[in-house]
ChimeraX commands (.cxc) that place a marker at each C-alpha (Angstrom):
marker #1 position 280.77,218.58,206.23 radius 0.5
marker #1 position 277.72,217.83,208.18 radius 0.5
marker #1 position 274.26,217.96,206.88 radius 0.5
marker #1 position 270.28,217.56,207.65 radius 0.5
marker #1 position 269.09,214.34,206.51 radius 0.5
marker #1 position 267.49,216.55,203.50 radius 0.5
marker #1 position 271.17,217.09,202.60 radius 0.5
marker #1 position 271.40,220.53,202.93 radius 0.5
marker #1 position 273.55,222.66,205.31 radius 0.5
marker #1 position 272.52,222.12,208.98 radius 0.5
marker #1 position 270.65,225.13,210.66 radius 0.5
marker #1 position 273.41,225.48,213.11 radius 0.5
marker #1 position 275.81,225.10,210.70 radius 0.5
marker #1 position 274.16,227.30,208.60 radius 0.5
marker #1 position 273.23,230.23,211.73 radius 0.5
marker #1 position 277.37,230.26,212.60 radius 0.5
marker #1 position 278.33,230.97,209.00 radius 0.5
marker #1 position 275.73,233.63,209.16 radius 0.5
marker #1 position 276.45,235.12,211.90 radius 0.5
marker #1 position 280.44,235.03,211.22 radius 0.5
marker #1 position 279.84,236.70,207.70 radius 0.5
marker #1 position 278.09,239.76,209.64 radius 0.5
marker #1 position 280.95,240.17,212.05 radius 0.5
marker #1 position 283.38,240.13,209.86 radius 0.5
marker #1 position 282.08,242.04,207.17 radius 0.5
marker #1 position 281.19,244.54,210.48 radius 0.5
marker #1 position 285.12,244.35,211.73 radius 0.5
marker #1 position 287.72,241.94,209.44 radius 0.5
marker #1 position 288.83,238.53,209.51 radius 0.5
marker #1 position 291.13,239.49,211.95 radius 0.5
marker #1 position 289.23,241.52,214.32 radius 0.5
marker #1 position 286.58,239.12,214.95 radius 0.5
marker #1 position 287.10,236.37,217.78 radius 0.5
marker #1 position 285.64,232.76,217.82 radius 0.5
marker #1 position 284.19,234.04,220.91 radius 0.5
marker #1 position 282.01,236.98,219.53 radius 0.5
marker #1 position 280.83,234.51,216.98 radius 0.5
marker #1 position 279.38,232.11,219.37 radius 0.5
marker #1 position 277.93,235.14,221.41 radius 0.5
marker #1 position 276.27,236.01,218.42 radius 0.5
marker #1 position 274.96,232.51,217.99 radius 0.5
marker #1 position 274.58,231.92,221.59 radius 0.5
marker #1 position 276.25,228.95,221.54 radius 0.5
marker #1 position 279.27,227.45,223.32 radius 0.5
marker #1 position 282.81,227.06,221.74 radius 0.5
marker #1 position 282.47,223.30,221.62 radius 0.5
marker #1 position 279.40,224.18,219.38 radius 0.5
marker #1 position 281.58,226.04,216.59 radius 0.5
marker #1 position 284.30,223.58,216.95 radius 0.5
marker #1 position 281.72,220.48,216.41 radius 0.5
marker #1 position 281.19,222.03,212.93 radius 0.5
marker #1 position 284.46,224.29,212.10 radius 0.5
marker #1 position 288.17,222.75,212.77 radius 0.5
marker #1 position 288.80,226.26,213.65 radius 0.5
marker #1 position 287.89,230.03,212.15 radius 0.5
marker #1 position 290.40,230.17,209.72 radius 0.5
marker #1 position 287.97,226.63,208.95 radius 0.5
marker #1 position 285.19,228.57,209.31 radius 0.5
marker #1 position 286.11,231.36,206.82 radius 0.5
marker #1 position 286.84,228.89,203.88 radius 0.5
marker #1 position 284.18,227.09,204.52 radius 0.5
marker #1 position 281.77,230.32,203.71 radius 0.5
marker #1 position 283.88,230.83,200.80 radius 0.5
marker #1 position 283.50,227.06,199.71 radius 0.5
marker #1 position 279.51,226.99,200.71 radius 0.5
marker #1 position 279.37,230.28,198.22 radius 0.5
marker #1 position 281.05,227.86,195.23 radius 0.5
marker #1 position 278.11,225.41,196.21 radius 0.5
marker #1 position 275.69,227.70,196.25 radius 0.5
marker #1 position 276.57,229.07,192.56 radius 0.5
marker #1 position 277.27,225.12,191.17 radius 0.5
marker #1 position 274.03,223.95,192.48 radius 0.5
marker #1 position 272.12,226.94,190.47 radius 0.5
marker #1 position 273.93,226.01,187.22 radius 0.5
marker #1 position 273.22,222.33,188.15 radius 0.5
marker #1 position 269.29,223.05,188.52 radius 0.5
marker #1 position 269.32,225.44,185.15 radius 0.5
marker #1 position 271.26,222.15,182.94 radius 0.5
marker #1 position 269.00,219.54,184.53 radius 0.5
marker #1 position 265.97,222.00,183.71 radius 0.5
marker #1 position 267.63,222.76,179.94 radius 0.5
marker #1 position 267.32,226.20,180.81 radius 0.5
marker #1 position 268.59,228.38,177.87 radius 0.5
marker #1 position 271.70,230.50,178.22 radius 0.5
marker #1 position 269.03,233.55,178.42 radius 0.5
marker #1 position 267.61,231.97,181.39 radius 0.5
marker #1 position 270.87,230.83,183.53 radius 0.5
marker #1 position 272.21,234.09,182.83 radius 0.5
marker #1 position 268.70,236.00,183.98 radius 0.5
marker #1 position 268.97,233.60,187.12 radius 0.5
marker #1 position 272.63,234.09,187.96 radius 0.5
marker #1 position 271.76,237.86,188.30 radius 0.5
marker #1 position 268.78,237.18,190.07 radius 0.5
marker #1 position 270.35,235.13,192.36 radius 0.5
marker #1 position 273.52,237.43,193.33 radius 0.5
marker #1 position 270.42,240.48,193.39 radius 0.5
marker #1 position 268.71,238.54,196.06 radius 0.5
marker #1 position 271.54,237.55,197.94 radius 0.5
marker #1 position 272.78,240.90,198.08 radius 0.5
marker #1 position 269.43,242.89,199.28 radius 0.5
marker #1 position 268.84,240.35,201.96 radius 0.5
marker #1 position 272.55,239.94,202.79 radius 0.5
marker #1 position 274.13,243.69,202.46 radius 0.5
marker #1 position 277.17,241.75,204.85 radius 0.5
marker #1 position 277.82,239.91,202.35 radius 0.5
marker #1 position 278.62,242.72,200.09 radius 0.5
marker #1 position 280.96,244.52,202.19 radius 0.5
marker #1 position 282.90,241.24,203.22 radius 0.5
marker #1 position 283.39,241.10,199.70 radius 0.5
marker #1 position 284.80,244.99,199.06 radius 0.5
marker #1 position 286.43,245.04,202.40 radius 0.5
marker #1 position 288.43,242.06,201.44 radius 0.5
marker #1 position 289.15,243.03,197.76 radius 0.5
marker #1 position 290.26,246.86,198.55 radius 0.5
marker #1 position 292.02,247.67,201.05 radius 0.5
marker #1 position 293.18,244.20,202.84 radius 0.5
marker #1 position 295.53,243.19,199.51 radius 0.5
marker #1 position 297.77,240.84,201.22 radius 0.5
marker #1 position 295.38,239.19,204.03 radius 0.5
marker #1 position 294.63,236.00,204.15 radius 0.5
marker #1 position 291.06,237.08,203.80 radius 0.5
marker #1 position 291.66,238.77,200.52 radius 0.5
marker #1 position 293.28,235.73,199.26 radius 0.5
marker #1 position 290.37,233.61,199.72 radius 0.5
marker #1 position 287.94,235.71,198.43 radius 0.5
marker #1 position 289.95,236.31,195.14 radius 0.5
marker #1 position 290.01,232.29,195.27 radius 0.5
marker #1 position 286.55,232.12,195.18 radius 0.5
marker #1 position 285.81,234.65,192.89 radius 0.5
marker #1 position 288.36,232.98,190.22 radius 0.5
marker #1 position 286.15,229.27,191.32 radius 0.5
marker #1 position 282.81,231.68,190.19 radius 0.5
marker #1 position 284.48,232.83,187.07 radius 0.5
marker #1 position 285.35,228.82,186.19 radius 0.5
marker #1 position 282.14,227.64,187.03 radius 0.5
marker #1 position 280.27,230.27,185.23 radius 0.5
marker #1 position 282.36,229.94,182.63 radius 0.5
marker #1 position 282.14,226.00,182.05 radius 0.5
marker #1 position 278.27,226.57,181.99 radius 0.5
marker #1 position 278.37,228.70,178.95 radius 0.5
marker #1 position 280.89,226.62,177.07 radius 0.5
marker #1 position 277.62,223.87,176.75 radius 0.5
marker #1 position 275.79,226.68,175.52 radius 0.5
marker #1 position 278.56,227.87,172.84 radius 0.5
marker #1 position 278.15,223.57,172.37 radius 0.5
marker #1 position 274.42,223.91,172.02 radius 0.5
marker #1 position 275.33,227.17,168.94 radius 0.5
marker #1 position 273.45,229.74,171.70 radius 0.5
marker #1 position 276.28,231.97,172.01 radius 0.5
marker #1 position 279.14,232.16,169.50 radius 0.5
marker #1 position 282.20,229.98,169.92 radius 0.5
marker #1 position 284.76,231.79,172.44 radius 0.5
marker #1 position 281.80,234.12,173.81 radius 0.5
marker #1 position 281.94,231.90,177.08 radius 0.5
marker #1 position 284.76,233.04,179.09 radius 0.5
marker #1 position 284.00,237.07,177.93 radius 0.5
marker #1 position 280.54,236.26,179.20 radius 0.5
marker #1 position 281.59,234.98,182.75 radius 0.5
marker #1 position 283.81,238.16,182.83 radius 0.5
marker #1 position 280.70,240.55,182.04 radius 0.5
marker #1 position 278.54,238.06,184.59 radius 0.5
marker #1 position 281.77,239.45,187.31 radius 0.5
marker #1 position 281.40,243.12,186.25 radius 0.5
marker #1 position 277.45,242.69,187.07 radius 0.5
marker #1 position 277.87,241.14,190.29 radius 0.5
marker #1 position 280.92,244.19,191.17 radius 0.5
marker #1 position 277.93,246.56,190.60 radius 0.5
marker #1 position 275.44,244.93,192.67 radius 0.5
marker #1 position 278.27,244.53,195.43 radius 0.5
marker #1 position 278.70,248.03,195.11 radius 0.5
marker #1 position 274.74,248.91,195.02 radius 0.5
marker #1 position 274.32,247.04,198.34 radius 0.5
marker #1 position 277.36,248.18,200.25 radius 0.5
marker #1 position 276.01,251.79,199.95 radius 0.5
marker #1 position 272.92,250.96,200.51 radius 0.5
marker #1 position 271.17,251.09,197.13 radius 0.5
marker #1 position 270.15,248.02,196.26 radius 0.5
marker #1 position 266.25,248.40,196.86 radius 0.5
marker #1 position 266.39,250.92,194.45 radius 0.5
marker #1 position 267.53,248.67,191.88 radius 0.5
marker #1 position 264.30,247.45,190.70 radius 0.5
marker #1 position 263.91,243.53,190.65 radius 0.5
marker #1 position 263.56,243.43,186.54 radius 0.5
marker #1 position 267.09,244.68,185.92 radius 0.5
marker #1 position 268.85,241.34,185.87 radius 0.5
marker #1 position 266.34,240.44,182.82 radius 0.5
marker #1 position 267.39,243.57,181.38 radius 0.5
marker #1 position 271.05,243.21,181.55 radius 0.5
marker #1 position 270.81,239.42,180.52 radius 0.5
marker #1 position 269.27,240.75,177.19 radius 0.5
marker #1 position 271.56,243.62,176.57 radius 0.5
marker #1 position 274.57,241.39,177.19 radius 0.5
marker #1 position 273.32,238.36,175.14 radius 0.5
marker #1 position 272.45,241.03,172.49 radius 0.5
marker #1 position 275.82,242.17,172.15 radius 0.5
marker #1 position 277.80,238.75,172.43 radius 0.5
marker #1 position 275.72,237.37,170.22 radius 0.5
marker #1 position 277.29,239.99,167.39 radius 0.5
marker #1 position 280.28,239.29,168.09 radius 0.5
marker link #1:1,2 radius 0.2
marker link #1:2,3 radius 0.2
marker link #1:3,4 radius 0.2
marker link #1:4,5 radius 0.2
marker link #1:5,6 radius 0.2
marker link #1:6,7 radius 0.2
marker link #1:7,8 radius 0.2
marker link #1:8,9 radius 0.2
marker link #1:9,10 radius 0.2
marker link #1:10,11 radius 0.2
marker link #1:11,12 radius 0.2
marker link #1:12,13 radius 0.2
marker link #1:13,14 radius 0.2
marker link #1:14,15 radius 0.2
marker link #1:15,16 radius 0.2
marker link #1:16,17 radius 0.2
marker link #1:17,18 radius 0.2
marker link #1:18,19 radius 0.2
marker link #1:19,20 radius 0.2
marker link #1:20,21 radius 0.2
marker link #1:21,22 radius 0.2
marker link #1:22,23 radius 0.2
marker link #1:23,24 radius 0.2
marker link #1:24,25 radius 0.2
marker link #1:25,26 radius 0.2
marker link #1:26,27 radius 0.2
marker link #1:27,28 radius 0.2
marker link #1:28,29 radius 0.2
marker link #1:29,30 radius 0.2
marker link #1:30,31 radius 0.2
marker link #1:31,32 radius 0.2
marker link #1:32,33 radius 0.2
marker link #1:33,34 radius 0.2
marker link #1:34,35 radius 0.2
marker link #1:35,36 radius 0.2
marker link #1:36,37 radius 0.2
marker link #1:37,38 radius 0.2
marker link #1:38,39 radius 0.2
marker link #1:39,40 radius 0.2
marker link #1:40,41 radius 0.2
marker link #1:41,42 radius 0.2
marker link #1:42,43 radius 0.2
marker link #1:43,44 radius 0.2
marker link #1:44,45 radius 0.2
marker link #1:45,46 radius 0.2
marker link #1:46,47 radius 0.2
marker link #1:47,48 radius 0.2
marker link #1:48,49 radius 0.2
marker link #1:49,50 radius 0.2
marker link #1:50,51 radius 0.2
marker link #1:51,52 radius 0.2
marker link #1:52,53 radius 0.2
marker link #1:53,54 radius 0.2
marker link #1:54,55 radius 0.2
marker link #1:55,56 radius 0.2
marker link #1:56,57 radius 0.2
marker link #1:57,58 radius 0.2
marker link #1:58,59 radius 0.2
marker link #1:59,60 radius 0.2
marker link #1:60,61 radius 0.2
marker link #1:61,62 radius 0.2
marker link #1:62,63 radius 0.2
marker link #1:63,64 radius 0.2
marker link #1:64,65 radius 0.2
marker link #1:65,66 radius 0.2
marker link #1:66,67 radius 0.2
marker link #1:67,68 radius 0.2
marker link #1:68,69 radius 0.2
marker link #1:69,70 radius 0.2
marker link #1:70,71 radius 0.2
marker link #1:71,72 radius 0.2
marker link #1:72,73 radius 0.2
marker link #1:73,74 radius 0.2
marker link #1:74,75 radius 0.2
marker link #1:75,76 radius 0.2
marker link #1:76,77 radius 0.2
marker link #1:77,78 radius 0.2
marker link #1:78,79 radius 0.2
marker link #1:79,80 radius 0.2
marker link #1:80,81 radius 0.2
marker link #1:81,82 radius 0.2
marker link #1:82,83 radius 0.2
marker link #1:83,84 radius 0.2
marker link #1:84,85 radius 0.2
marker link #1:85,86 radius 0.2
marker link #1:86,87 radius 0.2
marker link #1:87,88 radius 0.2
marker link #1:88,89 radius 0.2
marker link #1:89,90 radius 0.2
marker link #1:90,91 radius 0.2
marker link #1:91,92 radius 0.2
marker link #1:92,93 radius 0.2
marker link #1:93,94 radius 0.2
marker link #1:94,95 radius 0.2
marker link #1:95,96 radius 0.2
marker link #1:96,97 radius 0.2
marker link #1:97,98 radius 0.2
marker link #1:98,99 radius 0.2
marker link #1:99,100 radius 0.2
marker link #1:100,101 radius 0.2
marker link #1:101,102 radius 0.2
marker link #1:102,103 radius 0.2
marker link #1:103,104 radius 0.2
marker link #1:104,105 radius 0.2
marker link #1:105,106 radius 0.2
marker link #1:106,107 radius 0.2
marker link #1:107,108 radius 0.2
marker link #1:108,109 radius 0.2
marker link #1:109,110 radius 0.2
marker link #1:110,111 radius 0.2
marker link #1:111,112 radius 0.2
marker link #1:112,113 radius 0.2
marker link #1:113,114 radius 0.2
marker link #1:114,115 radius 0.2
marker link #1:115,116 radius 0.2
marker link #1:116,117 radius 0.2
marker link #1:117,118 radius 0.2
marker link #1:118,119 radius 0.2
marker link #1:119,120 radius 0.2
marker link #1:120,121 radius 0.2
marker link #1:121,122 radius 0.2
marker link #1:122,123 radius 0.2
marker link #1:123,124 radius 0.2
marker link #1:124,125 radius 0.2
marker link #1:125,126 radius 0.2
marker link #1:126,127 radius 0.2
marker link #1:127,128 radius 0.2
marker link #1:128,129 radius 0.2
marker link #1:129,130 radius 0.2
marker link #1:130,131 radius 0.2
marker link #1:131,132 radius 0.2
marker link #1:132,133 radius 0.2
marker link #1:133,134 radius 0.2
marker link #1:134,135 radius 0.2
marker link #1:135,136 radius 0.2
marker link #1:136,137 radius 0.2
marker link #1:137,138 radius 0.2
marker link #1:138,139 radius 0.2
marker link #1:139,140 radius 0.2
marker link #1:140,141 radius 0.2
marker link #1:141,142 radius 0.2
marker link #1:142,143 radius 0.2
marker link #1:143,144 radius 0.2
marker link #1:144,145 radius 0.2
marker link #1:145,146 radius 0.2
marker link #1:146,147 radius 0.2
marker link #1:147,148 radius 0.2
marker link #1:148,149 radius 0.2
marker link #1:149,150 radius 0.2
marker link #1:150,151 radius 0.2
marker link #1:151,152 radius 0.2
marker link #1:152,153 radius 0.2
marker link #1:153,154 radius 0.2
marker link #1:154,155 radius 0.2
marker link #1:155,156 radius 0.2
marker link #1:156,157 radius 0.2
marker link #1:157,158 radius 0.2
marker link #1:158,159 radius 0.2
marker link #1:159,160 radius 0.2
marker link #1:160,161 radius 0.2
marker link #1:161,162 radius 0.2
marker link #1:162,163 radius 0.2
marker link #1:163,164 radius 0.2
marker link #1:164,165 radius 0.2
marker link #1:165,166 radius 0.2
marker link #1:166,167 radius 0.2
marker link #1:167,168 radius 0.2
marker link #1:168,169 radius 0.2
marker link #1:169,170 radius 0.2
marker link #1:170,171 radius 0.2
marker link #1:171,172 radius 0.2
marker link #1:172,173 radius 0.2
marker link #1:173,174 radius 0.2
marker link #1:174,175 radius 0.2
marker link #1:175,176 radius 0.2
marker link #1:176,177 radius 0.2
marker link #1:177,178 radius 0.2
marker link #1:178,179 radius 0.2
marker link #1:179,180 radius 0.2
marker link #1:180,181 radius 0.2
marker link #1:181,182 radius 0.2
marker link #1:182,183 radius 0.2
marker link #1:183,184 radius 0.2
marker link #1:184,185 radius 0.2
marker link #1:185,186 radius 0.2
marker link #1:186,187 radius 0.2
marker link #1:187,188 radius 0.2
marker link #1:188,189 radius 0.2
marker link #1:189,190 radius 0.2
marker link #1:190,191 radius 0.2
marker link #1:191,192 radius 0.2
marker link #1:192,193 radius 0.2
marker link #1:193,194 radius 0.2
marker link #1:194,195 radius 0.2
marker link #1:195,196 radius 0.2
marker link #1:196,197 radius 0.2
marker link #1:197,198 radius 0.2
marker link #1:198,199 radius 0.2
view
């Protein structure tokens, strides 16, 4: 993986991934050429290939960069000691923000999980998902450690965290999702905590 001497994803790197989400959230894994993603970039083949083995590279790569995304967020919230309130408020945040700028992103997501079932791109997306899930999940067994959520709460919790994220998935793909005002994930962070913590 390359990176910028700051260590995060290169711009390039980063403009390709962007611009192969949108197409093939647009059109399918399979409907969208290497080509059409450098034309989107305006950059040459050798560009892509510099940073992506190939596009079936390319696509787990945006999967894997998504994992990243979501460890280095629970990374930040432990080395801050956020509270389980917190992390939780901040993963919905997070997935809120990412889908009103990104709606793509959204319907990559559905497109893949409905009616694709046995593509490869529904395969890696249900991968990722079940890395989310485990990484979510870890980060609230320190907080069942810590006595902030009950003992075994941690894995129901991830699974309500997925059933948030499904509805702002589904907010953005139609379109909805700056109607959702921006103090709902605090909401839903108390309401959930509320109720797993009376378990």
């Amino acid at each position: 993986m390359k990176h910028s001497a700051t260590g995060h994803v290169s711009d390039m790197r980063r403009r390709i991934m962007d611009a192969a989400l949108d197409l093939i959230a647009e059109k399918g894994m399979d409907c969208v050429s290497v080509r059409e993603i450098v034309a989107r970039v305006r950059v040459t083949k050798p560009v892509l290939y510099y940073y992506f083995k190939s596009k079936d590279d390319l696509c787990e790569q945006l999967g894997r960069q998504s994992v990243e995304d979501l460890r280095a967020l629970i990374r930040s919230a432990q080395e801050n000691k956020q509270p389980v309130d917190a992390l939780l408020e901040r993963l919905f945040l997070d997935m809120y923000d990412k889908n009103k700028r990104r709606p793509s992103f959204a319907k990559l997501i559905l497109r893949a999980m409905s009616f694709q079932g046995n593509s490869r791109q529904s395969a890696d997306v249900l991968a990722t998902r079940k890395q989310h899930i485990n990484a979510i999940a870890a980060a609230f067994r320190g907080a069942e450690k810590r006595g902030e959520i009950p003992r075994g709460a941690a894995r129901d919790l991830a699974f309500l965290c997925g059933a948030v994220f499904g509805y702002f998935l589904i907010s953005s793909s139609l379109g909805e999702i700056p109607y959702v005002d921006r103090d709902m994930p605090r909401r839903l962070a108390k309401i959930i905590l509320a109720g797993v913590r009376k378990k």
